[in-house]
C-alpha positions as CSV (number, residue, x, y, z in Angstrom):
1,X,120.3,241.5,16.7
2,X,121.9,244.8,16.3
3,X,120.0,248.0,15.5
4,X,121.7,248.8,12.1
5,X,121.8,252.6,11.8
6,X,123.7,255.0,9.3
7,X,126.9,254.6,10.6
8,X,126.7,252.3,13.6
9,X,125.6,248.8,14.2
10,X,124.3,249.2,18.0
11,X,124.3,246.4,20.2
12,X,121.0,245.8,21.9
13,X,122.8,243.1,24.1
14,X,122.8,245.0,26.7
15,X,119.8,248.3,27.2
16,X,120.8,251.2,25.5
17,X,120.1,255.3,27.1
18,X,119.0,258.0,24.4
19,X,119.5,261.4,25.6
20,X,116.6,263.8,24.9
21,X,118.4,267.2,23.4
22,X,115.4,269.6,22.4
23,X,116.1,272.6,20.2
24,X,112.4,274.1,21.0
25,X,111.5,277.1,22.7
26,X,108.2,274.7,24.3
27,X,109.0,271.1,25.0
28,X,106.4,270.3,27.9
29,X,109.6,269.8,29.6
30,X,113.1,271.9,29.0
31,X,111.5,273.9,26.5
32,X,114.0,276.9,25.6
33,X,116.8,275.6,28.0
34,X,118.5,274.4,24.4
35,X,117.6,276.3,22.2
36,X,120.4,278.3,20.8
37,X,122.8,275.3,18.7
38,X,125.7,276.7,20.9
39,X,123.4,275.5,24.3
40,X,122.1,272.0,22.4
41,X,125.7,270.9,21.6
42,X,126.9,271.6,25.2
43,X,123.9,269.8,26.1
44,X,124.8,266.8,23.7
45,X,128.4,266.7,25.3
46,X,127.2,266.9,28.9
47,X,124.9,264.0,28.2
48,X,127.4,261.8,26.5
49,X,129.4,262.6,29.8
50,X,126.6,261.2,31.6
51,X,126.9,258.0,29.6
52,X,124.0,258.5,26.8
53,X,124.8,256.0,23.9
54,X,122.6,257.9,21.5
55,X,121.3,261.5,21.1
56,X,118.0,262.1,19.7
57,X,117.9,265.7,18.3
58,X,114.4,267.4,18.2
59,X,113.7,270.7,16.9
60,X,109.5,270.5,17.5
61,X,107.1,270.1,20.2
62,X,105.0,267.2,20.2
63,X,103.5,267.6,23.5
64,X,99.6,267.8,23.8
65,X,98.2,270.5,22.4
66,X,101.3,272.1,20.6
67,X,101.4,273.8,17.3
68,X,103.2,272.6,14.4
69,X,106.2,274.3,13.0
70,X,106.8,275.7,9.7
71,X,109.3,273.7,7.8
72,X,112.0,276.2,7.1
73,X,112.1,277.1,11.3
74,X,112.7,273.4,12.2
75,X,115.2,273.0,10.0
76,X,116.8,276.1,11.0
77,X,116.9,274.8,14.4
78,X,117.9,271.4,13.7
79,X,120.2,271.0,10.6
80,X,123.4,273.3,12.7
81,X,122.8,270.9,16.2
82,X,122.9,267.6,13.7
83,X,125.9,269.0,12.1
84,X,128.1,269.4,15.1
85,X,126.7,266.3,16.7
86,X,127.4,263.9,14.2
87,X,131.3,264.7,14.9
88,X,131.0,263.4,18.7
89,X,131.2,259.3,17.6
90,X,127.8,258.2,18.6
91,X,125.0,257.5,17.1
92,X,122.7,260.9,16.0
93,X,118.8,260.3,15.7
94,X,116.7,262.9,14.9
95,X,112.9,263.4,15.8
96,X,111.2,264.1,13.0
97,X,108.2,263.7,10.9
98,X,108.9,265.8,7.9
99,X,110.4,263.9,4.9
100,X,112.2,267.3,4.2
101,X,114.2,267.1,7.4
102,X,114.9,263.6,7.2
103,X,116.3,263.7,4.2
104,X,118.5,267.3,5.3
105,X,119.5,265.4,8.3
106,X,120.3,262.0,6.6
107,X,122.7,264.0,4.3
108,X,124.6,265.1,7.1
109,X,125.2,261.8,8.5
110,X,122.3,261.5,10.8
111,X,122.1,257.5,11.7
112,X,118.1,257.5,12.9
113,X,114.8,259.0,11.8
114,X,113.0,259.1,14.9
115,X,109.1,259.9,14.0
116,X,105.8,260.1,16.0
117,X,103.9,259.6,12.6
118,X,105.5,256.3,12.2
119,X,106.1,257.7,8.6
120,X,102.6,258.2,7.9
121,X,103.2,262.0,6.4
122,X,103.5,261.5,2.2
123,X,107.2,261.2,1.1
124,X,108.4,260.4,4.2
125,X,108.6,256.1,3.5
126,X,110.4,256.7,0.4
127,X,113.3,259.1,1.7
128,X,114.0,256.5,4.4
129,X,113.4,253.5,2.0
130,X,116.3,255.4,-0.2
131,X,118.5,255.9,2.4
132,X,120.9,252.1,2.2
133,X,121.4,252.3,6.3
134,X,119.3,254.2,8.4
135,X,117.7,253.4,11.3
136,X,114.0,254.2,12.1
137,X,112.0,254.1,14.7
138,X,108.5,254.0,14.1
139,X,106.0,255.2,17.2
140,X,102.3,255.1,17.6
141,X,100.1,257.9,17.9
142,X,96.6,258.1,18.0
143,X,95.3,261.4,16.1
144,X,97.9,264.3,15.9
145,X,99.6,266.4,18.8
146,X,96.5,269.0,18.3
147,X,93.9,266.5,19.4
148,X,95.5,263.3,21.2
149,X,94.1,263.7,24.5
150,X,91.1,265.1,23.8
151,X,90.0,261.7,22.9
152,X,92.2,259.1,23.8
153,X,92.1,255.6,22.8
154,X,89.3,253.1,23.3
155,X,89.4,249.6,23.7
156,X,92.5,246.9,23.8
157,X,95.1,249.5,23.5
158,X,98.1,246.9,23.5
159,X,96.4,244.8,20.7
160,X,95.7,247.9,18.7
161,X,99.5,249.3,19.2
162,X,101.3,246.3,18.3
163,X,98.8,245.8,15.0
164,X,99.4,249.4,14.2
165,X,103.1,248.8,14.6
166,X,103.5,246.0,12.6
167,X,101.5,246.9,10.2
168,X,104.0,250.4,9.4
169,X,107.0,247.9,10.0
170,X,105.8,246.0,6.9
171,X,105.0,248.3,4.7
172,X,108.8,249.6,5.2
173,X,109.9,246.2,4.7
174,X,107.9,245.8,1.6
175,X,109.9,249.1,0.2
176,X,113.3,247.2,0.8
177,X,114.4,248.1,4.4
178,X,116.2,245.8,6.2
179,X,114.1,244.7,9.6
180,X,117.1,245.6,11.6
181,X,116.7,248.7,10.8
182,X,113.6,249.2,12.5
183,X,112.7,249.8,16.1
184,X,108.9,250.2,17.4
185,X,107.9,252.8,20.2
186,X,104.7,252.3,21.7
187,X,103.9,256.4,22.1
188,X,103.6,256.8,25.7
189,X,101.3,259.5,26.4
190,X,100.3,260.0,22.6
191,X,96.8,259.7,22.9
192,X,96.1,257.3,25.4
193,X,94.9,257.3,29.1
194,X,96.8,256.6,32.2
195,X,95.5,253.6,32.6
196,X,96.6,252.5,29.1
197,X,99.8,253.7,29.3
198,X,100.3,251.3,32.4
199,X,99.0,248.4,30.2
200,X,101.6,249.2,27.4
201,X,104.1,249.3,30.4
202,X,102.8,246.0,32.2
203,X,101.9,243.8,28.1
204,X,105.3,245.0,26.9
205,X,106.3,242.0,26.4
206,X,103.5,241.4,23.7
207,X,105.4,244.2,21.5
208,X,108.4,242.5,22.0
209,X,107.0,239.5,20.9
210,X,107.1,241.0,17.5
211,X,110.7,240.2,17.0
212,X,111.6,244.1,17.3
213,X,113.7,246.1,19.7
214,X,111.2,248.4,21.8
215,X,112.1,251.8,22.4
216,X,110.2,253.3,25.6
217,X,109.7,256.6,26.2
218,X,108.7,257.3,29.6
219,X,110.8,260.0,30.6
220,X,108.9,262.9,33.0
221,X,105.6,262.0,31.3
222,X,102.6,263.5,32.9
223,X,101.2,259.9,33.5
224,X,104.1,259.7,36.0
225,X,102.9,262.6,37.4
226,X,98.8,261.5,37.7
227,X,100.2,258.4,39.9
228,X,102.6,260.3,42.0
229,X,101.3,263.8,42.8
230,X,103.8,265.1,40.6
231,X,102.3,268.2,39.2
232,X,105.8,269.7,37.5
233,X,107.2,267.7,34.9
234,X,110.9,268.5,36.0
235,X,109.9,267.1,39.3
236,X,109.1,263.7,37.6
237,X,113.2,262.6,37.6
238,X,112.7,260.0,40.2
239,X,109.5,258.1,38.9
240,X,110.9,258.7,35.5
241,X,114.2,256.5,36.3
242,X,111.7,254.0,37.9
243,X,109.8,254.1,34.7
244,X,112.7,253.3,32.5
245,X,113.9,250.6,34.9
246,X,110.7,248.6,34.4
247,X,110.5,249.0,30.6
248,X,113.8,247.8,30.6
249,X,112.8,244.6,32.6
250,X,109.4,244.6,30.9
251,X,111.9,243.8,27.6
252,X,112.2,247.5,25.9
253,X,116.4,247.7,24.7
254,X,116.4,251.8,24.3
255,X,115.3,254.4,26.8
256,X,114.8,257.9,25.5
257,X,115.4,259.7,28.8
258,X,116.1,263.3,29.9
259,X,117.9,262.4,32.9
260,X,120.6,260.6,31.3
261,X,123.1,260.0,34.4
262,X,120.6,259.1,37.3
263,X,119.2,256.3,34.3
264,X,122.7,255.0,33.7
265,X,123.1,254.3,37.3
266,X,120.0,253.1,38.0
267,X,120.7,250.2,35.1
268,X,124.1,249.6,36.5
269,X,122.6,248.0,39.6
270,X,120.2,246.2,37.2
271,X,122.8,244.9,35.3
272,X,125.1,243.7,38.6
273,X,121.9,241.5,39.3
274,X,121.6,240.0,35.8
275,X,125.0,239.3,36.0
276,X,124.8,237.1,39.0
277,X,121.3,235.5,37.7
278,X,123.3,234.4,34.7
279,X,126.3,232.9,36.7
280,X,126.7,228.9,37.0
């Protein structure tokens, strides 16, 4: 099934790379390197030329401990990136949690509301459930950004994921939003250990098993780092390709990566194999 966005109906059949472009002066890790809109939309072009199929535009931090932005700043940062990348032909998500900048971005032809609330933030169903064609992508977090890893998860974090997950994808459906619209992400790194992030990696399969597309978001994470020594996240491009790899082969369709080019390749010599599994 195709993920039915704005404008585009993308095709899952085969996995799908979403370039990371943040507009933040503190991502945990390209913070400021894209700030300006002139230096995000040269970023969005060079990642499209690295074979992205879908940009996701962020213009705050969500990265452990970081502080939230005021409304009118995001939106300044996001609203002129948005409007120049929704001329380049592929799909534009944004990452998001405010209903005010969905709604900004979804009026400038924005195809995906990307959110690490999973909608939870009041208005934020209904601007989505108004909208006849977005795409959403609804991601687990335990607590906020403020306070995730100061107590991380307990107990049978796949179980509780995939309940949480379903739970948000039915209350959208109950509001009149077509199931292919929606996508789940399990939150990697948003409030959970390590080891759990490993289990959401290794019981993927148990989200797919939901009937949705999984989106995995792996890249330069600093569990990658705990298991490889890896102390600097822009360090993390190898284990981070690896990472995307196995989510891919662990059933997720969509790979929000930084490293857009090494991930494409990587998947091409995935893909060759399938190939040849699938041949008589």
């Amino acid at each position: 099934m195709p993920w039915q966005t704005s404008r585009f109906a993308i095709d899952l059949a085969r996995p799908q790379v979403m370039g990371i472009v943040n507009v933040t002066p503190d991502s945990f890790s390209d913070g400021g390197q894209h700030a300006s809109t002139a230096a995000a939309l040269r970023h969005c072009e060079q990642l499209l030329k690295e074979g992205a199929h879908i940009l996701d535009i962020g213009g705050e931090s969500t990265r452990p401990g970081s502080p939230a932005v005021p409304l009118a700043e995001e939106l300044a940062r996001v609203v002129p990136v948005v409007r120049g990348a929704v001329s380049l032909g592929v799909p534009v998500s944004v990452d998001t949690y405010k209903p005010e900048v969905m709604q900004a971005v979804l009026d400038l032809g924005a195809d995906i509301v990307n959110d690490v609330w999973a909608l939870r933030r009041p208005g934020a169903q209904a601007v989505v459930a108004a909208h006849p064609g977005c795409g959403i992508c609804l991601m687990h977090m335990h607590r906020d950004p403020q306070t995730m890893q100061v107590a991380p998860m307990e107990g049978d974090v796949v179980r509780e994921v995939r309940v949480f997950l379903e739970a948000a994808s039915s209350q959208l459906q109950a509001l009149g939003v077509d199931r292919s619209r929606i996508v789940l992400d399990p939150g990697i790194g948003f409030g959970k250990t390590v080891e759990q992030n490993f289990a959401l990696l290794a019981r993927q399969q148990e989200l797919v098993a939901t009937g949705h597309a999984v989106l995995a978001g792996w890249s330069r994470k600093s569990s990658l780092g705990a298991v490889t020594g890896l102390a600097v996240a822009g360090e993390r491009m190898l284990p981070s390709v690896a990472a995307a790899l196995l989510a891919v082969v662990h059933g997720a369709r969509i790979v929000r990566v930084h490293d857009v080019a090494e991930t494409v390749t990587a998947l091409a010599v995935w893909q060759a194999m399938e190939q040849q599994q699938v041949q008589p």
